[in-house]
N, CA, C and O atoms as a printed pandas DataFrame, in Angstrom:
     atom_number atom_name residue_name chain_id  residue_number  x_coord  y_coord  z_coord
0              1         N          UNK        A               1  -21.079  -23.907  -45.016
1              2        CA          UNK        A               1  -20.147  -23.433  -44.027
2              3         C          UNK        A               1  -18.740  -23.614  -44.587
3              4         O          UNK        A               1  -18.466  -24.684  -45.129
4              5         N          UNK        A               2  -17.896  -22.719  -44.502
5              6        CA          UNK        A               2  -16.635  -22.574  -44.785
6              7         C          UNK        A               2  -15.371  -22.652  -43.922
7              8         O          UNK        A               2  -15.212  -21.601  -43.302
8              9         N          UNK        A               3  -14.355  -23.635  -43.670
9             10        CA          UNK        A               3  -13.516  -23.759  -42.999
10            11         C          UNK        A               3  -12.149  -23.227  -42.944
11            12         O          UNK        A               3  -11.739  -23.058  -44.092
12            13         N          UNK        A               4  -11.439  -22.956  -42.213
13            14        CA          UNK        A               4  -10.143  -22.387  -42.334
14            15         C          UNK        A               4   -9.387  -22.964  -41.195
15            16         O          UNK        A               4   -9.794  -23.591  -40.217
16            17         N          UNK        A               5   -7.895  -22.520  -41.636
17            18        CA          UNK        A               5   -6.831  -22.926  -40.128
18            19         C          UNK        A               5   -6.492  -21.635  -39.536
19            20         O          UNK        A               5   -7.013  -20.589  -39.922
20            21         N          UNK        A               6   -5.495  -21.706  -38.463
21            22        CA          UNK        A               6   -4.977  -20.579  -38.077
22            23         C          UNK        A               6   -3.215  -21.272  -37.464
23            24         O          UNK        A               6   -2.838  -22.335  -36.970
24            25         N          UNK        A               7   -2.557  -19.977  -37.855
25            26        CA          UNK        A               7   -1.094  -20.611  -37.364
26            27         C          UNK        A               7   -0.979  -18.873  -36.434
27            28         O          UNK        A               7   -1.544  -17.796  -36.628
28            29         N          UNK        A               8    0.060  -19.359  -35.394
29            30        CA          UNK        A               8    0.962  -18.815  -34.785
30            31         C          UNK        A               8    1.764  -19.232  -34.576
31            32         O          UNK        A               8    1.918  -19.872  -33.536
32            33         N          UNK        A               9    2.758  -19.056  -35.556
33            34        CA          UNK        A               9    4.292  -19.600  -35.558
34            35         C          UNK        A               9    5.279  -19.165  -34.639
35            36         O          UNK        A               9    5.866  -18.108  -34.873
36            37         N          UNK        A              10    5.455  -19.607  -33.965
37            38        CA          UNK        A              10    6.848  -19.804  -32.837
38            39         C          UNK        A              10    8.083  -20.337  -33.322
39            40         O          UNK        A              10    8.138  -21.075  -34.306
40            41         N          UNK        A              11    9.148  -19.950  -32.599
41            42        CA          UNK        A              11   10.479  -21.043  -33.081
42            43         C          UNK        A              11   10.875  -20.444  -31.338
43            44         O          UNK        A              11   11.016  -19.366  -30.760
44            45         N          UNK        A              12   10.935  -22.095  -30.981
45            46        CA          UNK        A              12   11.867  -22.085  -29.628
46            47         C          UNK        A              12   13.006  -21.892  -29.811
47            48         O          UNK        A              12   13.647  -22.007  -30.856
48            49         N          UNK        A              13   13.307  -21.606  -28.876
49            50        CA          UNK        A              13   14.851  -21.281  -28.196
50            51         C          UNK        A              13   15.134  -22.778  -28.484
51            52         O          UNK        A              13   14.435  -23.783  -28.616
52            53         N          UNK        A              14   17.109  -22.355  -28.541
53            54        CA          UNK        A              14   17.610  -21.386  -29.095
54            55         C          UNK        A              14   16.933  -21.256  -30.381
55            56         O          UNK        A              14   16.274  -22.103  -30.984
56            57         N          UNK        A              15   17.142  -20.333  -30.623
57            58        CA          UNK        A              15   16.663  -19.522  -32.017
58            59         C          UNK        A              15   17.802  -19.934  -32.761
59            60         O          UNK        A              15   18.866  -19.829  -32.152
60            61         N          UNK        A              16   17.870  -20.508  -34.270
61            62        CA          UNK        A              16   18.244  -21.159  -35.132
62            63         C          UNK        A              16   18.049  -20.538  -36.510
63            64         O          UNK        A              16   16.872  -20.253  -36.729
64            65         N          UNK        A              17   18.899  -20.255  -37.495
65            66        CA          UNK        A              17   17.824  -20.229  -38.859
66            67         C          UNK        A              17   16.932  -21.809  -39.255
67            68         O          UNK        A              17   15.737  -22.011  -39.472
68            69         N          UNK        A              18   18.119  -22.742  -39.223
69            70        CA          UNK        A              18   17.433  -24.003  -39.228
70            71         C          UNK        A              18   15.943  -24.196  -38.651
71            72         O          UNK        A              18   15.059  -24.928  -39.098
72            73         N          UNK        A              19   15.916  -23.562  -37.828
73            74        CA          UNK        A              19   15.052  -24.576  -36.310
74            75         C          UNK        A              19   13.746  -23.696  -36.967
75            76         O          UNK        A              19   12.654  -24.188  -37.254
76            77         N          UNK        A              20   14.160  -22.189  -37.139
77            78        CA          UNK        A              20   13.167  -21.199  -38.186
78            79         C          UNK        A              20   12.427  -21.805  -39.313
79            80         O          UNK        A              20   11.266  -22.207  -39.249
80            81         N          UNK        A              21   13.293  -21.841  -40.481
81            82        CA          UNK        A              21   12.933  -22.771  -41.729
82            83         C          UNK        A              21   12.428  -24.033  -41.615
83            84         O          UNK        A              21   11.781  -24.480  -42.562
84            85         N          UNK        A              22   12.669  -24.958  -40.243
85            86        CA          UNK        A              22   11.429  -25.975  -40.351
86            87         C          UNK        A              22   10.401  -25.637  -39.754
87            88         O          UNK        A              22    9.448  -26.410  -39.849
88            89         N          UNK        A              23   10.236  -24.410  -38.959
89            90        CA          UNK        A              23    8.711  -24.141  -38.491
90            91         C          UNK        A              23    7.753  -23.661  -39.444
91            92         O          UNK        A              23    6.536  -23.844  -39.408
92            93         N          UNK        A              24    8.759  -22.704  -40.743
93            94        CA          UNK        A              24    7.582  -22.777  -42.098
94            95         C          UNK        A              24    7.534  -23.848  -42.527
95            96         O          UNK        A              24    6.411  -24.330  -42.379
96            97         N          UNK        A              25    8.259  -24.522  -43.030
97            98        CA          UNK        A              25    8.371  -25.788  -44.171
98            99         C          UNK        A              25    6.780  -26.446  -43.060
99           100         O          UNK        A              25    5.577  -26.497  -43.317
100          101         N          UNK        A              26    7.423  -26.756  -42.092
101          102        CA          UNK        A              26    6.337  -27.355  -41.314
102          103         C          UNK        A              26    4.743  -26.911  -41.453
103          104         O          UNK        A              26    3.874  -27.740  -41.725
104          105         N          UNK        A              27    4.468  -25.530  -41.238
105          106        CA          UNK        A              27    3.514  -25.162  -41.635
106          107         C          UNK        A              27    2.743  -24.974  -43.068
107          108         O          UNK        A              27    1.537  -25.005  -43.313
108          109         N          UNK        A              28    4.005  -24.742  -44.031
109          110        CA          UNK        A              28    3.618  -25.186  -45.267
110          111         C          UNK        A              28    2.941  -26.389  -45.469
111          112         O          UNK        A              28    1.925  -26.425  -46.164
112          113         N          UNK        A              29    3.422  -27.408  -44.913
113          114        CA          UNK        A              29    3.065  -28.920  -45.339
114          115         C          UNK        A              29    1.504  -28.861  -44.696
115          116         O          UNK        A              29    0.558  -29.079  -45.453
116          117         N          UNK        A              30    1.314  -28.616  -43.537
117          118        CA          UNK        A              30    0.073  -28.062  -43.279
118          119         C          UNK        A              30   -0.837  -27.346  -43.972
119          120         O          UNK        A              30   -1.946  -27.856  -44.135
120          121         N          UNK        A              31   -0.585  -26.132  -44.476
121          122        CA          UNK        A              31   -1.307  -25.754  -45.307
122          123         C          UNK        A              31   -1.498  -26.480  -46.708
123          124         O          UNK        A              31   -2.604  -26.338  -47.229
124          125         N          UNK        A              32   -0.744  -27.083  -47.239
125          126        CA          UNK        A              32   -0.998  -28.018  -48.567
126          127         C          UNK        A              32   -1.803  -29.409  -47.976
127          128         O          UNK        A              32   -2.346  -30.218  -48.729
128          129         N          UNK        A              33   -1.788  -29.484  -47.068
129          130        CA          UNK        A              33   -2.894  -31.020  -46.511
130          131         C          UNK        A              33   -3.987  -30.499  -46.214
131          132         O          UNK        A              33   -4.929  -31.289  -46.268
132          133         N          UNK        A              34   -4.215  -29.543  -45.939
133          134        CA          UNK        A              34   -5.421  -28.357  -45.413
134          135         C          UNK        A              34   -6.348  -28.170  -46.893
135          136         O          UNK        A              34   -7.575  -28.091  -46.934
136          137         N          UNK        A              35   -5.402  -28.124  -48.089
137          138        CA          UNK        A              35   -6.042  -27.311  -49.226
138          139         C          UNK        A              35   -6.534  -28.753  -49.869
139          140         O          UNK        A              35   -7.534  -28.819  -50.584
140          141         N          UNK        A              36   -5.520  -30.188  -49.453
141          142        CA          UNK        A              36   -6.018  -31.319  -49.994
142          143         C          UNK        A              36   -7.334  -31.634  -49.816
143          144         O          UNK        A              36   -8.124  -32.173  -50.591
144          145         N          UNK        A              37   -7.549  -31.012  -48.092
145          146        CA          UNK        A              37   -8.797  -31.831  -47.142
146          147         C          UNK        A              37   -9.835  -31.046  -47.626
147          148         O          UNK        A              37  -10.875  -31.698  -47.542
148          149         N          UNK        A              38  -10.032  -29.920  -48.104
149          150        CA          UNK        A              38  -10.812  -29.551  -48.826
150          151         C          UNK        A              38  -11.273  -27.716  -47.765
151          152         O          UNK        A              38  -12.321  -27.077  -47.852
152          153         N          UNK        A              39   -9.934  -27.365  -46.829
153          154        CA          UNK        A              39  -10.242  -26.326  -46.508
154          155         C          UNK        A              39  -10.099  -25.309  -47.275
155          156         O          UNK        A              39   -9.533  -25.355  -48.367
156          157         N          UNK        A              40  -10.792  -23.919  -46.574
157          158        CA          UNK        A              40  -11.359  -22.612  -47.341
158          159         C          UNK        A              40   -9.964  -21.627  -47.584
159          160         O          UNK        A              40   -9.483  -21.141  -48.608
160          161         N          UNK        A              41   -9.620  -21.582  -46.371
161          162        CA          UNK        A              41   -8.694  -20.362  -46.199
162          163         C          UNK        A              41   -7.564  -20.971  -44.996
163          164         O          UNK        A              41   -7.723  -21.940  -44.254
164          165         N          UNK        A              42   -6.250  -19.934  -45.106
165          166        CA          UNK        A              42   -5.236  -20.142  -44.055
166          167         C          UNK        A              42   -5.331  -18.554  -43.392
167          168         O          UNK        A              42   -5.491  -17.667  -44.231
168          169         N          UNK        A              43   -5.261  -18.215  -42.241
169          170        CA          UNK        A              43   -4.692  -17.448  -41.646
170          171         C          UNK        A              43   -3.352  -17.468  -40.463
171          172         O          UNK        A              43   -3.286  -18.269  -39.531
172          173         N          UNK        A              44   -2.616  -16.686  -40.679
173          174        CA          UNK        A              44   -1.099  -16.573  -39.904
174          175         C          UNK        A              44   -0.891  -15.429  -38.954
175          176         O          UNK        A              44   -0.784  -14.355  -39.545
176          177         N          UNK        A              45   -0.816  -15.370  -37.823
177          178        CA          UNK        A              45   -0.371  -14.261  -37.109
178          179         C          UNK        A              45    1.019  -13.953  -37.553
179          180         O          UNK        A              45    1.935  -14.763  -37.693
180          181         N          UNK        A              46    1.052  -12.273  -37.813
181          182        CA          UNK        A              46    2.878  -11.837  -38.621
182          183         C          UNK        A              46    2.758  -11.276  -37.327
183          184         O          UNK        A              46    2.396  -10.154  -37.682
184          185         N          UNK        A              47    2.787  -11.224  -36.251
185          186        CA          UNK        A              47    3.730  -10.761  -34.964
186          187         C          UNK        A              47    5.067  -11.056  -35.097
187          188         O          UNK        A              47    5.341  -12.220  -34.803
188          189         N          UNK        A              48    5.681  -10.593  -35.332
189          190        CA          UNK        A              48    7.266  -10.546  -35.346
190          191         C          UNK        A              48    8.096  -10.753  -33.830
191          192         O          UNK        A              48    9.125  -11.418  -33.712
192          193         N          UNK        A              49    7.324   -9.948  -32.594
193          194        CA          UNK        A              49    7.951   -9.589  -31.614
194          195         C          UNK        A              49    7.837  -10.805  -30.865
195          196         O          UNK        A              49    8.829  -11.062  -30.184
196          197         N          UNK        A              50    6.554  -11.907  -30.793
197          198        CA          UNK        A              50    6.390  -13.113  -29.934
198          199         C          UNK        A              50    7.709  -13.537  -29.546
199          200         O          UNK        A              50    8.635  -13.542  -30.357
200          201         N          UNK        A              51    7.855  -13.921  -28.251
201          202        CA          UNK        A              51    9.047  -14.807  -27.709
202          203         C          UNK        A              51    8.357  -15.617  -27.080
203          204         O          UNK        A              51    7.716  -15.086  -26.173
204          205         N          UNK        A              52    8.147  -17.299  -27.247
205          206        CA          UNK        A              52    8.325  -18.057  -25.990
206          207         C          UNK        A              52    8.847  -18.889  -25.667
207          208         O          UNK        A              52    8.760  -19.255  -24.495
């Protein structure tokens, strides 16, 4: 059996570039602890339009 993650990245309000760039960095670090733990694959929703 083969494991994977899934992200849907958000950035709350206010909207920031900052507040942006740590929601990847953030998810990056995730995905590199993911590839440590010995998971398969990452998947990312690219919805652009999400607001919440």
């Amino acid at each position: 059996m083969r494991f994977g993650i899934f992200f849907e990245l958000s950035v709350p309000r206010p909207f920031s570039r900052e507040i942006e760039r740590q929601v990847y960095l953030n998810a990056l670090a995730q995905c590199r602890l993911a590839d440590e733990l010995g998971f398969d694959h990452v998947w990312e929703n690219s919805a652009r339009t999400i607001t919440h």
